[in-house]
C-alpha positions as CSV (number, residue, x, y, z in Angstrom):
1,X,0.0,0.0,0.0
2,X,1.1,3.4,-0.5
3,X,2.3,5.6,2.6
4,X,3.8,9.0,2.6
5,X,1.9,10.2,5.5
6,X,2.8,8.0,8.7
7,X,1.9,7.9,12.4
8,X,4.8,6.3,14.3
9,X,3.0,5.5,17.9
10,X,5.5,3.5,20.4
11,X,5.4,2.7,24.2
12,X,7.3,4.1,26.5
13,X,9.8,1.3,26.3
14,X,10.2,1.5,22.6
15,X,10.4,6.0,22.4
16,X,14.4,5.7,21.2
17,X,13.1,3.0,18.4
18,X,10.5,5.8,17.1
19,X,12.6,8.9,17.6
20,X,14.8,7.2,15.1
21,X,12.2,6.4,12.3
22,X,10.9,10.2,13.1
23,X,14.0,11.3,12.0
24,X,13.8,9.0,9.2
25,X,10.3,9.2,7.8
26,X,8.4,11.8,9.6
27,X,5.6,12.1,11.9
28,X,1.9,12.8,11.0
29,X,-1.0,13.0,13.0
30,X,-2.9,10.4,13.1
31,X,-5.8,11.7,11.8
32,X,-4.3,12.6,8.9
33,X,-1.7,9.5,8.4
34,X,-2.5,6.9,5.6
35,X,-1.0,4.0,7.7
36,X,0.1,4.0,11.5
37,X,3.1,2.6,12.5
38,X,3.1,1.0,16.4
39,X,6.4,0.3,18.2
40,X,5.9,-1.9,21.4
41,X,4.7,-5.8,22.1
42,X,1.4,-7.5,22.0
43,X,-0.2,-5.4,24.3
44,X,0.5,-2.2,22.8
45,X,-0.9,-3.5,20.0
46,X,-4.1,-4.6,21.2
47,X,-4.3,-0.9,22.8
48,X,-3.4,0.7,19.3
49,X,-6.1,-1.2,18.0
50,X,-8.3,-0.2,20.8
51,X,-7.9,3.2,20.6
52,X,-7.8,3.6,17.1
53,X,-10.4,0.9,15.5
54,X,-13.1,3.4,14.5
55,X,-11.0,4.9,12.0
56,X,-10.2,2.1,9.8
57,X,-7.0,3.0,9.4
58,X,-4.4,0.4,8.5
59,X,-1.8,-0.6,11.4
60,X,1.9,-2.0,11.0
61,X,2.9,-2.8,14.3
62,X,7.3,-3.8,14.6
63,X,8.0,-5.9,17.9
64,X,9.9,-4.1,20.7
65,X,8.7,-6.3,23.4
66,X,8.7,-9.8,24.2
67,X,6.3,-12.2,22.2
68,X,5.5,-9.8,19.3
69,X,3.0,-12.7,18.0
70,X,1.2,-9.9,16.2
71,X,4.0,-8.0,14.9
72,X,6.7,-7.3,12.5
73,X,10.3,-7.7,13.2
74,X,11.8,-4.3,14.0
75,X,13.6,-2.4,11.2
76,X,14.5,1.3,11.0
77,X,15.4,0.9,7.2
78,X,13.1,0.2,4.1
79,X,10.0,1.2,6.2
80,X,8.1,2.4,3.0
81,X,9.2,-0.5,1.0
82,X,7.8,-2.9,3.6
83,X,4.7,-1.0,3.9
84,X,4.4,-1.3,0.1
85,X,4.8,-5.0,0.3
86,X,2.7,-5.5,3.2
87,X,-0.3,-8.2,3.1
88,X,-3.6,-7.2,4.9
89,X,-5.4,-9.0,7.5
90,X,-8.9,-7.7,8.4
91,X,-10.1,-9.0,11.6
92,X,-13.6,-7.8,13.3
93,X,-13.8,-7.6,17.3
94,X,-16.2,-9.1,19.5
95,X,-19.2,-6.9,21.3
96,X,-19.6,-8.0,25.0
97,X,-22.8,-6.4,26.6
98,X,-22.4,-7.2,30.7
99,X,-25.2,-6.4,33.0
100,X,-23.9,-6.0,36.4
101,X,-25.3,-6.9,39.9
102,X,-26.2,-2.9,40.1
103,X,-28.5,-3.2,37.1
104,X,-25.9,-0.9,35.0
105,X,-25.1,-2.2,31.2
106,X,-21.6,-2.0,29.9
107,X,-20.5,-2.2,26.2
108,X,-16.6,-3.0,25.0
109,X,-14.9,-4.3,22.4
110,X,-12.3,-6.9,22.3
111,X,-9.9,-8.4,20.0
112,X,-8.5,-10.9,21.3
113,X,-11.3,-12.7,24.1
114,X,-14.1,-12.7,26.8
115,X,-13.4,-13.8,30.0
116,X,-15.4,-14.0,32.8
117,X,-13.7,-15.4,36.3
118,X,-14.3,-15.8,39.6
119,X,-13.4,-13.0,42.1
120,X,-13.4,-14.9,45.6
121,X,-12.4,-18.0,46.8
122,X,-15.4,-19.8,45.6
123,X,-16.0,-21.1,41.9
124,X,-18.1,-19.5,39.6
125,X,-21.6,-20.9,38.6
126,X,-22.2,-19.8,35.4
127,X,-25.4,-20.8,32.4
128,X,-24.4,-20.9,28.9
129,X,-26.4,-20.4,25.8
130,X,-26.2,-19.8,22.2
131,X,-28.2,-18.3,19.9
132,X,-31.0,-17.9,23.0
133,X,-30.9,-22.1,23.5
134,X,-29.3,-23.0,26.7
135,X,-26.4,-25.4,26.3
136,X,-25.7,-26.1,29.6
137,X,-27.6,-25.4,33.1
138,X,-24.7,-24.8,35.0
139,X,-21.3,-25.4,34.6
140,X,-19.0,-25.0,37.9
141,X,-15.6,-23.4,37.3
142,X,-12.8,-20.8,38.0
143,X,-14.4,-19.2,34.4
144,X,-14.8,-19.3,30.9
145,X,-14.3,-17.6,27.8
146,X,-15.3,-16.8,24.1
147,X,-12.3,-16.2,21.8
148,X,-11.9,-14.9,18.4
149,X,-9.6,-16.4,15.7
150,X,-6.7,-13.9,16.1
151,X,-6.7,-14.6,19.8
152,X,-7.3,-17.9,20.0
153,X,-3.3,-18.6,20.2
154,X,-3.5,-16.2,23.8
155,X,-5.1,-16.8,26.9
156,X,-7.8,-19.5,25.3
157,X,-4.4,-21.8,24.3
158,X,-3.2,-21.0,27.6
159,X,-6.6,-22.4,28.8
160,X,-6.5,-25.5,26.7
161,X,-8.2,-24.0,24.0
162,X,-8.0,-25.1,20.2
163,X,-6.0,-22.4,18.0
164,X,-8.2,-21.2,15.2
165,X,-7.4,-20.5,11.7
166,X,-8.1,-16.8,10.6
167,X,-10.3,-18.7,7.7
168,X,-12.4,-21.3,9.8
169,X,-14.7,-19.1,10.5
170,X,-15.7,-20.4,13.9
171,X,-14.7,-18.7,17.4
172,X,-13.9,-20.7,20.7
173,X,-15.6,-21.6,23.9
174,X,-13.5,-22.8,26.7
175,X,-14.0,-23.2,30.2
176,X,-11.4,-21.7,32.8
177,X,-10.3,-24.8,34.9
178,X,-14.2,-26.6,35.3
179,X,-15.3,-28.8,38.0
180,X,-18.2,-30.0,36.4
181,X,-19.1,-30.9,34.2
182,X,-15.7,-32.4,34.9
183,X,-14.6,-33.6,31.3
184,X,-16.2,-30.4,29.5
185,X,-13.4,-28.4,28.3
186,X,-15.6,-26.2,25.1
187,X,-16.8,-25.9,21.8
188,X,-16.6,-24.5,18.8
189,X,-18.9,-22.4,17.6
190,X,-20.0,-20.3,14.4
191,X,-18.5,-16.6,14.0
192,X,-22.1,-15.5,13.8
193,X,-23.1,-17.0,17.2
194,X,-24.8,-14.8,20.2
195,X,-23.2,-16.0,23.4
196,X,-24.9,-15.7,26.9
197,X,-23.4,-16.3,30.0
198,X,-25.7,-16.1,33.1
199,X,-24.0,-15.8,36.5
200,X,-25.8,-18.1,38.7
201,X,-26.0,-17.0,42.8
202,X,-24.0,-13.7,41.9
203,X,-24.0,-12.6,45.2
204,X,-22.2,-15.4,47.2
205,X,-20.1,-15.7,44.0
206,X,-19.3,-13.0,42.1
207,X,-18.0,-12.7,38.7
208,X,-16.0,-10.3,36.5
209,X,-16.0,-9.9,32.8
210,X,-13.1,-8.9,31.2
211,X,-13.0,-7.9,27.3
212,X,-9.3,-8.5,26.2
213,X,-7.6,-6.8,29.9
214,X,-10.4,-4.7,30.9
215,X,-12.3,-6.0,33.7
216,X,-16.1,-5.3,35.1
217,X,-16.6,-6.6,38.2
218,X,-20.1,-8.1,40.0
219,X,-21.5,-9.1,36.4
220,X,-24.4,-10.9,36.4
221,X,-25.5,-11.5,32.8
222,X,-23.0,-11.2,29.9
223,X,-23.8,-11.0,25.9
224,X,-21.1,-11.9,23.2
225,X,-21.0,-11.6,19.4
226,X,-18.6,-10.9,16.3
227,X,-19.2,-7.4,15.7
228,X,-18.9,-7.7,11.4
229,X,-19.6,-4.1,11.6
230,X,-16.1,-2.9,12.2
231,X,-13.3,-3.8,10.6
232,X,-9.5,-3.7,11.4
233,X,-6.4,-4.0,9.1
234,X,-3.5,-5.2,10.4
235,X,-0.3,-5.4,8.0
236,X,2.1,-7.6,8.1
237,X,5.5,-8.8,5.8
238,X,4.2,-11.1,3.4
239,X,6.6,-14.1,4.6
240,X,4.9,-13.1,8.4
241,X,1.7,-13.3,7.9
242,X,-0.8,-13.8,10.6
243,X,-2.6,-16.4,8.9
244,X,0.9,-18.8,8.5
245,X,1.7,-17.6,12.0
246,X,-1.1,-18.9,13.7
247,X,-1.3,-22.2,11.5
248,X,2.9,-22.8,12.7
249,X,1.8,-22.2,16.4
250,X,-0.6,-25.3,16.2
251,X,2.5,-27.5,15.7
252,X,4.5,-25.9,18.1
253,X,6.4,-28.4,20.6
């Protein structure tokens, strides 16, 4: 893609790195920039994205952190050239809707997963249904969660959770260390799935919902889906693309 106007964004760790492609390339605001460049790890991604999403702009994130599963090797050279190159991955973000204990609603976005855990000492009791059909009555656990494709390789893998493919077209639903049913450990389900969580005895034990790190507390009832109406471009080097990336993860040893 063509970029000669570029917003070079960086965390605090990663400021040297952007002073230097400054210098190199210049600096635009981003709400005039044709691409925005973001210097930092994972999570400074996933806030880029955050912060950014309703514009639609393009994103090229370089790794100056640890993992850097969504990002680009680090280069201060050939930046245009690479941007040129670039292959685009659109990816959508899921809509939680949580009702807490208090009655209040809250809407976010996130990229990556859902979460809900338990905030004492006590498991969570938590419903599940899709698409309004209850799929099970209870299940007894430390939590569960709803993950999207490009997060699937996160905290759902951590969890025991399948990694998806960008293309499958399905999102995951894994349970957080489950009592019982003992042996249940998730599903997969259809991108275009409406996932319900109901918080069973809420008040002896409490829940919180958290949409990628962001975390509501005392949640009773919480509402999931694939929001298809906003979409986010991430670039990335055509021999790193986020696609191949998450496929090589599944044979990871």
């Amino acid at each position: 893609m063509a970029a000669e106007r570029i917003a070079i964004l960086a965390a605090d760790h990663a400021l040297d790195a952007a002073r230097g492609l400054v210098r190199r390339y210049g600096q635009h605001p981003v709400e005039e920039c044709d691409v925005i460049v973001a210097l930092g790890g994972d999570g400074f991604m996933l806030d880029t994205l955050h912060r950014h999403m309703q514009l639609g702009l393009p994103i090229f994130g370089m790794n100056r952190g640890t993992v850097g599963f969504l990002m680009n090797a680090f280069e201060e050279e050939r930046l245009k050239e690479r941007l040129e190159r670039a292959t685009t991955t659109t990816l959508s973000p899921l809509r939680m809707k949580a009702t807490r204990l208090d009655g209040a609603t809250i809407e976010l976005l996130a990229i990556n997963e859902v979460s809900l855990h338990r905030q004492t000492g006590q498991a969570s009791r938590i419903r599940v249904a899709i698409d309004d059909r209850v799929r099970l009555d209870e299940i007894i656990c430390d939590g569960i969660l709803v993950a999207s494709p490009a997060g699937s390789s996160a905290y759902n893998h951590s969890a025991h959770g399948p990694i998806l493919p960008l293309s499958a077209g399905v999102l995951a639903l894994t349970a957080i260390s489950p009592f019982r049913p003992r042996r249940w450990r998730g599903a997969l389900l259809p991108r275009d799935a409406r996932v319900r969580f109901d918080v069973l005895d809420p008040e002896k034990r409490p829940v919180s919902a958290s949409p990628d790190a962001r975390e509501t507390r005392d949640v009773v009832r919480v509402e999931i889906r694939e929001d298809r109406g906003i979409e986010m471009r991430l670039l990335f080097d055509p021999e790193r693309n986020l696609e191949e990336r998450i496929l090589t993860e599944q044979f990871r040893p």
